[in-house]
N, CA, C and O atoms as a GROMACS GRO file, in nm:
protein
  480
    1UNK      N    1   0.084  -0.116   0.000
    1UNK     CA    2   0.000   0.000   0.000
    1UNK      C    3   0.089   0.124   0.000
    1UNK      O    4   0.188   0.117   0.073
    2UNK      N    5   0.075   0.206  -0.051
    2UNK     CA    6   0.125   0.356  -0.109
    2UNK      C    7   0.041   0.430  -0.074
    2UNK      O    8  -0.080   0.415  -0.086
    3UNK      N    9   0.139   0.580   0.011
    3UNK     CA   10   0.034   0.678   0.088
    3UNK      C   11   0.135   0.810   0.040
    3UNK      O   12   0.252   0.840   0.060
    4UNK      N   13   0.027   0.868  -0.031
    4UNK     CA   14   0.032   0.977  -0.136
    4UNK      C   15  -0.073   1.084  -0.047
    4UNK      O   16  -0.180   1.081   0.014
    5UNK      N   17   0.052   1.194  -0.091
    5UNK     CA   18   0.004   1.331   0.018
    5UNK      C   19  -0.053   1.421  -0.157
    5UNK      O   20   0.005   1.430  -0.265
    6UNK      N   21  -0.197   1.477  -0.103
    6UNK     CA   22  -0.238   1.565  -0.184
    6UNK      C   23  -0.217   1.672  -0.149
    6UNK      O   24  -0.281   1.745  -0.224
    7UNK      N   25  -0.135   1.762  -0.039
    7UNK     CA   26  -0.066   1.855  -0.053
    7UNK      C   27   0.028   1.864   0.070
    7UNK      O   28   0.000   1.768   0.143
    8UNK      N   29   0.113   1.927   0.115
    8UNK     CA   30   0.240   1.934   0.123
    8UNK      C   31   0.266   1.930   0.280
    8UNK      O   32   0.375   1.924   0.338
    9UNK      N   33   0.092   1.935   0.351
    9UNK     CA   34   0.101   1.950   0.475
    9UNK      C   35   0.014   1.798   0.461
    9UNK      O   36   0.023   1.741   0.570
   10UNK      N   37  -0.046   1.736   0.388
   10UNK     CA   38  -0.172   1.626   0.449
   10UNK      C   39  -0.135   1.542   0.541
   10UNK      O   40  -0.208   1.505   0.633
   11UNK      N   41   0.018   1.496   0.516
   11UNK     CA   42   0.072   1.378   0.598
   11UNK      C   43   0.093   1.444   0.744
   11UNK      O   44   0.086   1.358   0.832
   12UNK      N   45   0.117   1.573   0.795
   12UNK     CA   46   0.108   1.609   0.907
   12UNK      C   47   0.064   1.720   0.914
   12UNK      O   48   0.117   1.816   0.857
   13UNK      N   49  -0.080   1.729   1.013
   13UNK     CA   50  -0.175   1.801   1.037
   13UNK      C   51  -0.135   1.892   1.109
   13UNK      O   52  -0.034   1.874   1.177
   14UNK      N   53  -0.204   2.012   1.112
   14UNK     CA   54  -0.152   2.128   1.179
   14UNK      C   55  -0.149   2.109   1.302
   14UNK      O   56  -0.083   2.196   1.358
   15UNK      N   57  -0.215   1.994   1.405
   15UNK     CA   58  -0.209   1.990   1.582
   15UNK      C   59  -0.132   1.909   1.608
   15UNK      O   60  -0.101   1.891   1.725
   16UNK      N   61  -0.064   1.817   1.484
   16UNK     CA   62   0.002   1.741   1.499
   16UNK      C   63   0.141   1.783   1.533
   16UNK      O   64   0.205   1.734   1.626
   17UNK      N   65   0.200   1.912   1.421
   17UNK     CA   66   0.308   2.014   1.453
   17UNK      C   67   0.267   2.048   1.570
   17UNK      O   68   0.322   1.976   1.654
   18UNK      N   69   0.175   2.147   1.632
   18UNK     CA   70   0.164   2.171   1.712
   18UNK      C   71   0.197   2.160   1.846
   18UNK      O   72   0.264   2.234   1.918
   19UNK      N   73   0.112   2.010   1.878
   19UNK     CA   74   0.144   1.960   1.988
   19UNK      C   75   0.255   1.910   1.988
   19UNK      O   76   0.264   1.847   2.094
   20UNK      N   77   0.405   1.894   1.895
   20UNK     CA   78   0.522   1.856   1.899
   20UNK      C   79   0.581   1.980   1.931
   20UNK      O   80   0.666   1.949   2.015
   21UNK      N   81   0.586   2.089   1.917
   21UNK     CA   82   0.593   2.217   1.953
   21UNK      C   83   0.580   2.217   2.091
   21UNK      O   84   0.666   2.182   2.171
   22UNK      N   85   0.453   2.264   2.118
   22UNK     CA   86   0.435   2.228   2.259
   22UNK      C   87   0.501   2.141   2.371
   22UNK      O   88   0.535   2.184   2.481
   23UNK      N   89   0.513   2.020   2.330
   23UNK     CA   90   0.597   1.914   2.434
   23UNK      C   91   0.714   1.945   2.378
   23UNK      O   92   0.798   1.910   2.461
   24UNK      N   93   0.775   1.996   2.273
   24UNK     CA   94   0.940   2.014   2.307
   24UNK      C   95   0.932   2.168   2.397
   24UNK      O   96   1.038   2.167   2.460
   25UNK      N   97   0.886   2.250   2.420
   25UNK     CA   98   0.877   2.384   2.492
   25UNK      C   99   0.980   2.331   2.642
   25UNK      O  100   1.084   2.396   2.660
   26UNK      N  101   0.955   2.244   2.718
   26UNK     CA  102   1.023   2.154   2.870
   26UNK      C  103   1.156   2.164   2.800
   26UNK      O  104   1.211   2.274   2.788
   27UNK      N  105   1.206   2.064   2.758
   27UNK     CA  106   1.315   2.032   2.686
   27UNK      C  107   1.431   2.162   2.672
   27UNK      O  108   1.531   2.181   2.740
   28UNK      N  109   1.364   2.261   2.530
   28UNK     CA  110   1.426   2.357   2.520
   28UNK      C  111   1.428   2.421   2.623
   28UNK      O  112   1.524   2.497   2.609
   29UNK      N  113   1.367   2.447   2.753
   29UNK     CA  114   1.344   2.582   2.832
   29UNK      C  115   1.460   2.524   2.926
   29UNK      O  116   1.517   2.612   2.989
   30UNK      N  117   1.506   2.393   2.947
   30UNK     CA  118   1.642   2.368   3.045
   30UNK      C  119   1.757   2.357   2.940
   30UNK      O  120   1.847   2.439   2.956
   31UNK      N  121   1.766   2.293   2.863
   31UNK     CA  122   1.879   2.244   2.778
   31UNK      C  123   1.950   2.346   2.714
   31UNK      O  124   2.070   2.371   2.705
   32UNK      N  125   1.838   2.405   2.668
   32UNK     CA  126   1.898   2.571   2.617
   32UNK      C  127   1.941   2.671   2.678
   32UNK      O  128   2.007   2.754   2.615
   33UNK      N  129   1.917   2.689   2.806
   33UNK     CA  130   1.912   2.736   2.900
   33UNK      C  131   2.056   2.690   3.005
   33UNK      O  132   2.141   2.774   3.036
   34UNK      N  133   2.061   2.551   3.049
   34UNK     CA  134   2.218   2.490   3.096
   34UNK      C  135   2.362   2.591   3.060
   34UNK      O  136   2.427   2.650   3.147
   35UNK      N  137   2.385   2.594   2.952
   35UNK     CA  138   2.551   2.625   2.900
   35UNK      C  139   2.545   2.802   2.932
   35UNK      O  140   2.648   2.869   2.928
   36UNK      N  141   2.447   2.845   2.955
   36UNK     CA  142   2.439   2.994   2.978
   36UNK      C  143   2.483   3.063   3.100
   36UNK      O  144   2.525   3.176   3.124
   37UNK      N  145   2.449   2.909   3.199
   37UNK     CA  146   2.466   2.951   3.395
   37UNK      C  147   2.602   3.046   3.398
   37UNK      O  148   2.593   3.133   3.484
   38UNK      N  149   2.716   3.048   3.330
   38UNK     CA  150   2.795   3.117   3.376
   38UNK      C  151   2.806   3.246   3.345
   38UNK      O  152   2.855   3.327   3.423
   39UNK      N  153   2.752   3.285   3.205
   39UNK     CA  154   2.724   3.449   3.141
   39UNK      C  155   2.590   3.484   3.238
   39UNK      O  156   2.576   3.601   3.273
   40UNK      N  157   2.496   3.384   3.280
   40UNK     CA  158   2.384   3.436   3.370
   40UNK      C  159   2.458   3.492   3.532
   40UNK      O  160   2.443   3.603   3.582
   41UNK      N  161   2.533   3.387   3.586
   41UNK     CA  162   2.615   3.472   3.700
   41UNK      C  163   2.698   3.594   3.682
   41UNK      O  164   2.722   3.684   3.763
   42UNK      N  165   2.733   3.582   3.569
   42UNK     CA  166   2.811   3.734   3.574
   42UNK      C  167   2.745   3.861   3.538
   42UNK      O  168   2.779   3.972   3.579
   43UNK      N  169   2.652   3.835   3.462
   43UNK     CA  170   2.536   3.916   3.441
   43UNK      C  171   2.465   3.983   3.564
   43UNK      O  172   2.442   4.103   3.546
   44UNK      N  173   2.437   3.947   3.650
   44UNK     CA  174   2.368   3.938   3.762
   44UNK      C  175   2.447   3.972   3.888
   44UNK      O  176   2.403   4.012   3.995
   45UNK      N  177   2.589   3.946   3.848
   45UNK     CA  178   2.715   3.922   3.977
   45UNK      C  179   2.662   3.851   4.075
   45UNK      O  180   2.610   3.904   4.173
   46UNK      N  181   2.670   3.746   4.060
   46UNK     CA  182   2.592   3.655   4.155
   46UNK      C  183   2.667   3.503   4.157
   46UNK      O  184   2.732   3.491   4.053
   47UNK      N  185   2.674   3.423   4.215
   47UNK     CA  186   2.757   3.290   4.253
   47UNK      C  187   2.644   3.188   4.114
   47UNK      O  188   2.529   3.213   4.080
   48UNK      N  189   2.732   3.081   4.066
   48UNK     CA  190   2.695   2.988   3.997
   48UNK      C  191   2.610   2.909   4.038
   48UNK      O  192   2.535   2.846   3.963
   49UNK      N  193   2.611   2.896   4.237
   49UNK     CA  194   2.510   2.800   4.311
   49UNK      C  195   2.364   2.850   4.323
   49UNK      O  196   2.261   2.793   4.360
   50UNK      N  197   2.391   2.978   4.278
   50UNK     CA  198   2.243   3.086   4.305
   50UNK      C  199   2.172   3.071   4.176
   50UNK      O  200   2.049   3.064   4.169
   51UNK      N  201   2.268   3.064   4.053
   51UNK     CA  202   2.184   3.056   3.913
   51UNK      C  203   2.130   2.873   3.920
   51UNK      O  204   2.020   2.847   3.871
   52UNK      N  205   2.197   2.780   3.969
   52UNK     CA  206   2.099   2.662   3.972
   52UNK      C  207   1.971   2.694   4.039
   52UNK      O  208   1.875   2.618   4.032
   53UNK      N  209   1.968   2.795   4.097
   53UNK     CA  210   1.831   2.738   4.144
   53UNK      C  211   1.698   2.805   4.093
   53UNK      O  212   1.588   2.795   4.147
   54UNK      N  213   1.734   2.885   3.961
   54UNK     CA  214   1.649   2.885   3.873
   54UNK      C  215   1.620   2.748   3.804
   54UNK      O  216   1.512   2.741   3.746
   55UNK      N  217   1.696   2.644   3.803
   55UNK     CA  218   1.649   2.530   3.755
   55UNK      C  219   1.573   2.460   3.828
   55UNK      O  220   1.482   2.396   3.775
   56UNK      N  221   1.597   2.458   3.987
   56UNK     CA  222   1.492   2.414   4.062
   56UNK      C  223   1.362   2.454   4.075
   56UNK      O  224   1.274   2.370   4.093
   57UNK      N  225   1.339   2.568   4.069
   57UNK     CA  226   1.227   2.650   4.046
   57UNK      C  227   1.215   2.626   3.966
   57UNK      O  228   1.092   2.626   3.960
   58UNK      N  229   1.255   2.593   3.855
   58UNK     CA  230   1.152   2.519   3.691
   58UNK      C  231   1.124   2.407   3.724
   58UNK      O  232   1.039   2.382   3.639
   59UNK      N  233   1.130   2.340   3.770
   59UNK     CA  234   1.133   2.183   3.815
   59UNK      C  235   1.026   2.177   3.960
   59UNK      O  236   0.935   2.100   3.992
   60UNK      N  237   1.068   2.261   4.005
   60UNK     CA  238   0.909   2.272   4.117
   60UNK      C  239   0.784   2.314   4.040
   60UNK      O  240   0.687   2.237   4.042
   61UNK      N  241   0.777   2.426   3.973
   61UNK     CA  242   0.681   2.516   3.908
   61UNK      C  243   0.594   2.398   3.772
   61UNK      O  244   0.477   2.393   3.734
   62UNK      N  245   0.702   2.329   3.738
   62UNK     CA  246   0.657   2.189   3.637
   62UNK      C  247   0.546   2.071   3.763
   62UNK      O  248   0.447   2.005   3.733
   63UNK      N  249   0.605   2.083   3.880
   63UNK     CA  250   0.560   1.953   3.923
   63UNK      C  251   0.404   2.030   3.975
   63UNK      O  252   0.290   2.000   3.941
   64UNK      N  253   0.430   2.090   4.028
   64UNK     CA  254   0.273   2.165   4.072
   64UNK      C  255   0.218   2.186   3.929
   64UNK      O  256   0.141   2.097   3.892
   65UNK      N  257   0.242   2.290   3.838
   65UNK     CA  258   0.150   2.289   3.746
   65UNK      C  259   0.099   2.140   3.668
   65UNK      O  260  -0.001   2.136   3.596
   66UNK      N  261   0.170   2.043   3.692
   66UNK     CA  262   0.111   1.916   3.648
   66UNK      C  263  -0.008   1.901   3.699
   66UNK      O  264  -0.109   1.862   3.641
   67UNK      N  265   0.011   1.953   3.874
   67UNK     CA  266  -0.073   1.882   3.968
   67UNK      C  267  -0.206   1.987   3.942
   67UNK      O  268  -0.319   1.952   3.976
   68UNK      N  269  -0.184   2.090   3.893
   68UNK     CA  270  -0.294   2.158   3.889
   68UNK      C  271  -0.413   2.161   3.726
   68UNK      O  272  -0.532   2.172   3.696
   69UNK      N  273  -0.283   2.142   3.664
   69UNK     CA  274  -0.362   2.122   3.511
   69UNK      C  275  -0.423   1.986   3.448
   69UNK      O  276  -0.471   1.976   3.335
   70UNK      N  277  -0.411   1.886   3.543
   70UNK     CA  278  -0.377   1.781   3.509
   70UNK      C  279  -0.552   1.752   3.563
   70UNK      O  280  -0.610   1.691   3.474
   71UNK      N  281  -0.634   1.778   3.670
   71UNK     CA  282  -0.734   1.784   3.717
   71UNK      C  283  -0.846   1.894   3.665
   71UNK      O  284  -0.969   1.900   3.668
   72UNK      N  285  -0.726   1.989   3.609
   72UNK     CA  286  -0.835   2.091   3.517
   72UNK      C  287  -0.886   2.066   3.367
   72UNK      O  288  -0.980   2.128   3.318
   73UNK      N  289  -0.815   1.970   3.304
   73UNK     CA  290  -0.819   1.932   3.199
   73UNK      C  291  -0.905   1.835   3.200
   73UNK      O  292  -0.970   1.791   3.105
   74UNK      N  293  -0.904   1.803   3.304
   74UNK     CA  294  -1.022   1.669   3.288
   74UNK      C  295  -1.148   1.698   3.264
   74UNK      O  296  -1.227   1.648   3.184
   75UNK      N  297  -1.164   1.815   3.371
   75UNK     CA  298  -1.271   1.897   3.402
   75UNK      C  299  -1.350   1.963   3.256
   75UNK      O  300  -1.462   1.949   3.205
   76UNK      N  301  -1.257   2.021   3.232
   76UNK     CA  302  -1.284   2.129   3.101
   76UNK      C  303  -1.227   2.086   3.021
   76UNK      O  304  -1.238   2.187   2.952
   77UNK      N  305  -1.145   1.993   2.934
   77UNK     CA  306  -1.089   1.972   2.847
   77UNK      C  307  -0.945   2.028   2.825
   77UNK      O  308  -0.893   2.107   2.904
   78UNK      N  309  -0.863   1.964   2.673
   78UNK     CA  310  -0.722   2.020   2.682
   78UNK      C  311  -0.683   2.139   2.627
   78UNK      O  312  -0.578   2.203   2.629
   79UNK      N  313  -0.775   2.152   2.585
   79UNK     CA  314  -0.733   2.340   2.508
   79UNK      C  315  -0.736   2.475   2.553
   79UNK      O  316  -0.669   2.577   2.533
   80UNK      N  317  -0.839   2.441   2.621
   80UNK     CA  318  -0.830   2.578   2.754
   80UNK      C  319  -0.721   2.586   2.782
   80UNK      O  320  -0.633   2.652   2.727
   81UNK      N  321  -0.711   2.472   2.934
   81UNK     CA  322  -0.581   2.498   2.982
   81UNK      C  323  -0.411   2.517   2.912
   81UNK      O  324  -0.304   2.545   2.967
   82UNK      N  325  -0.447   2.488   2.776
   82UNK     CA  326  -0.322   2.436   2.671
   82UNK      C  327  -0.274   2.638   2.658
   82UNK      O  328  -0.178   2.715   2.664
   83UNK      N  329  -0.421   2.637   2.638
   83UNK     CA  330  -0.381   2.817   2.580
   83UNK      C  331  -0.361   2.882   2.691
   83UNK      O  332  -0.291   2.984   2.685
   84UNK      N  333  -0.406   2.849   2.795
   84UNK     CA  334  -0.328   2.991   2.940
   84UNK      C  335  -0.217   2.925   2.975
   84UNK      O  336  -0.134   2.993   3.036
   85UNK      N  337  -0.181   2.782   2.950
   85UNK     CA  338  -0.062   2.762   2.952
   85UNK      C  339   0.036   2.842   2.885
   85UNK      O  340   0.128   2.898   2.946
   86UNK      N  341   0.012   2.852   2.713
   86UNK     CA  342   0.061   2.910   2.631
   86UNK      C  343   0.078   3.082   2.623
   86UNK      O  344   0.164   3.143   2.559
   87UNK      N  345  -0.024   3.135   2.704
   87UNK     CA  346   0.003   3.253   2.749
   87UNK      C  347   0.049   3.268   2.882
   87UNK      O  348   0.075   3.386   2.907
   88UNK      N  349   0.064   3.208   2.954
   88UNK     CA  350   0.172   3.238   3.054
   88UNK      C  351   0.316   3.210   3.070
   88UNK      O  352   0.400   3.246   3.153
   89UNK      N  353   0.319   3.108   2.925
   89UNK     CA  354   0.470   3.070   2.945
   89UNK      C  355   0.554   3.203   2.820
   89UNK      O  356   0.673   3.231   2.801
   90UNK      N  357   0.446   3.250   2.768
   90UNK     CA  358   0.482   3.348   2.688
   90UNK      C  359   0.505   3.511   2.820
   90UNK      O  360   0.614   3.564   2.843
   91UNK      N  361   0.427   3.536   2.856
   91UNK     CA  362   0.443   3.639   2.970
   91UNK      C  363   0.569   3.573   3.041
   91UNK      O  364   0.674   3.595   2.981
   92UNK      N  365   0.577   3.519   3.123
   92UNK     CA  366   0.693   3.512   3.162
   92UNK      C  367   0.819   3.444   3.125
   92UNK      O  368   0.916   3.420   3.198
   93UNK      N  369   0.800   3.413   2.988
   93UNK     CA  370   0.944   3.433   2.910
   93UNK      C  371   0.973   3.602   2.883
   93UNK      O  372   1.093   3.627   2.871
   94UNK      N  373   0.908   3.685   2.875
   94UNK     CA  374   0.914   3.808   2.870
   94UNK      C  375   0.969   3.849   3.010
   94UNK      O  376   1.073   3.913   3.023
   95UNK      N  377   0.892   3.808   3.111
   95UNK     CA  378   0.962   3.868   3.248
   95UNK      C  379   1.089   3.791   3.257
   95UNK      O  380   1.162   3.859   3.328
   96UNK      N  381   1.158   3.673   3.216
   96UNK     CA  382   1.240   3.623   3.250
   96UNK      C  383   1.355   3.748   3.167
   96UNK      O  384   1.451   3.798   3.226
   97UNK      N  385   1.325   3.771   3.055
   97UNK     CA  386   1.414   3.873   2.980
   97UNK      C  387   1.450   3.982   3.013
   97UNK      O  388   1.561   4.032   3.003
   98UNK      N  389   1.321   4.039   3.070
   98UNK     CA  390   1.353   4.178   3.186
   98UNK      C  391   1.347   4.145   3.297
   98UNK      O  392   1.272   4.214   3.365
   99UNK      N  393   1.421   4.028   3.368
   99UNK     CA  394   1.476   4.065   3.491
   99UNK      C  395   1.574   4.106   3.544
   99UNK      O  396   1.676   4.067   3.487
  100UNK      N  397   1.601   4.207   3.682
  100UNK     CA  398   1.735   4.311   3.686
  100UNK      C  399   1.825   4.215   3.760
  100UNK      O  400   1.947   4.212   3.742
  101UNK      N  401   1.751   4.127   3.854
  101UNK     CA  402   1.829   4.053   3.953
  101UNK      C  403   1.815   3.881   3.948
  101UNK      O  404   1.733   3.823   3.877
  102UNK      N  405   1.894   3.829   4.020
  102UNK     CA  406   1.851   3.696   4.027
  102UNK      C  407   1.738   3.622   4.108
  102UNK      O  408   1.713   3.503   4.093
  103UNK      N  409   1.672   3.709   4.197
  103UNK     CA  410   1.571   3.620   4.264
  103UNK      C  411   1.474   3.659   4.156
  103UNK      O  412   1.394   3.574   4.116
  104UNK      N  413   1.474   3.803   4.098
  104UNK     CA  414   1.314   3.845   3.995
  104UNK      C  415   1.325   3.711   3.894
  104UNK      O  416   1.221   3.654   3.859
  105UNK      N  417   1.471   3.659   3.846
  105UNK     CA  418   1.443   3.544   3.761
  105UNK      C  419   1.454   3.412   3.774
  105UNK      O  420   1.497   3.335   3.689
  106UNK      N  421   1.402   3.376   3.917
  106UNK     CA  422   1.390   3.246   3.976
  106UNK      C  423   1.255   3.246   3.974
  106UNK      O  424   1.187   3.163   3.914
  107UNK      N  425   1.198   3.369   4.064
  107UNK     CA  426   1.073   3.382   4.033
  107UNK      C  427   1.010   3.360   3.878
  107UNK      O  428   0.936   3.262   3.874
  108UNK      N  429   1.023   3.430   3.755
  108UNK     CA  430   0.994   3.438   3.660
  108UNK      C  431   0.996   3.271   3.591
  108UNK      O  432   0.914   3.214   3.518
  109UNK      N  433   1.141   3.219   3.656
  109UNK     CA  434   1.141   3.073   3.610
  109UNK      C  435   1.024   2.984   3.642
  109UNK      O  436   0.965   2.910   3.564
  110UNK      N  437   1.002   3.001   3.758
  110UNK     CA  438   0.897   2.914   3.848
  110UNK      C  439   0.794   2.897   3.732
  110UNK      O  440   0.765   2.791   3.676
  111UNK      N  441   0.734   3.052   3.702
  111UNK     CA  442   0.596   3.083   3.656
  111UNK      C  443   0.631   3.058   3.498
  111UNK      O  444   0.528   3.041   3.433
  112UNK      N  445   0.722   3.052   3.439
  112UNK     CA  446   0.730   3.002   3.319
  112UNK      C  447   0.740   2.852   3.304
  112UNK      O  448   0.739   2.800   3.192
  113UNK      N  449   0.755   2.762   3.448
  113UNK     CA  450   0.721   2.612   3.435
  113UNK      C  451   0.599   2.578   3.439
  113UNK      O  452   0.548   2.471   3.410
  114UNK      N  453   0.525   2.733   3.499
  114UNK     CA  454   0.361   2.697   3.524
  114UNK      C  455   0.311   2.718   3.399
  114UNK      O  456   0.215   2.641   3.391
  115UNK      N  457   0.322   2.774   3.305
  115UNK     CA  458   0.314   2.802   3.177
  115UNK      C  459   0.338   2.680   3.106
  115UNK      O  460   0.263   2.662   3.011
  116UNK      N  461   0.432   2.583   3.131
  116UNK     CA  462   0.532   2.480   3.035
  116UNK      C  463   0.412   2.357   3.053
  116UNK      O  464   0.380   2.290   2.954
  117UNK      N  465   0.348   2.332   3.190
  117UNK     CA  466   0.294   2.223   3.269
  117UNK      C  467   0.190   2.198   3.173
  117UNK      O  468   0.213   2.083   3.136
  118UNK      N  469   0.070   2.249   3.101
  118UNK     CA  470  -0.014   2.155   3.001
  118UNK      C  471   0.041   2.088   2.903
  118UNK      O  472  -0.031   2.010   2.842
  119UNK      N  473   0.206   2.106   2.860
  119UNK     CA  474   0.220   2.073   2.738
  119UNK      C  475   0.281   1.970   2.756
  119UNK      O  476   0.305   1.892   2.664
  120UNK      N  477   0.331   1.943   2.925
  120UNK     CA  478   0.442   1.814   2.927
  120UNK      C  479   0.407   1.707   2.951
  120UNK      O  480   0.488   1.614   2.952
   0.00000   0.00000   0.00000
């Protein structure tokens, strides 16, 4: 059997990109993020042990927003929560960019895992 695309997207649907989008968002937001810790301490003038714990705070902010979206979705379905996910991980990728200090972007991290949590 032979599977012939009548145009250039048929074989993969637009939610299909999508939601691959979406679940890589986790991924990129640490990995990409790792090799930076030392231009982020000097940026900040701040110790290398202080910039990990913006990673912990992504990693807390992931485990609660599981716990919270995960019961809301049931409730209401996955698209709601998919899109205030998607707008909050967008807002505070913005606050993560304008932050002056290192606790404003631990904070900002947190709330950009709460943002990350429908998609993972």
């Amino acid at each position: 059997m032979e599977i012939r695309a009548t145009s250039a997207g048929a074989l993969y649907p637009r939610w299909l990109i999508f939601i691959g989008l979406v679940t890589a968002l986790g991924p990129i937001s640490t990995d990409m993020y790792l090799p930076g810790f030392p231009a982020i301490a000097a940026e900040f003038g701040t110790s290398y042990n202080l910039v990990q714990y913006t990673v912990t705070a992504f990693l807390a902010g992931l485990a609660i927003g599981q716990m919270l979206y995960g019961p809301l979705s049931d409730r209401v379905g996955r698209k709601l929560p998919l899109s205030i996910g998607i707008a909050i991980y967008v807002a505070a990728s913005i606050g993560c960019a304008l932050a002056n200090t290192i606790e404003v972007l631990i904070a900002w991290r947190f709330c950009r895992a709460l943002g990350d949590a429908p998609g993972s």
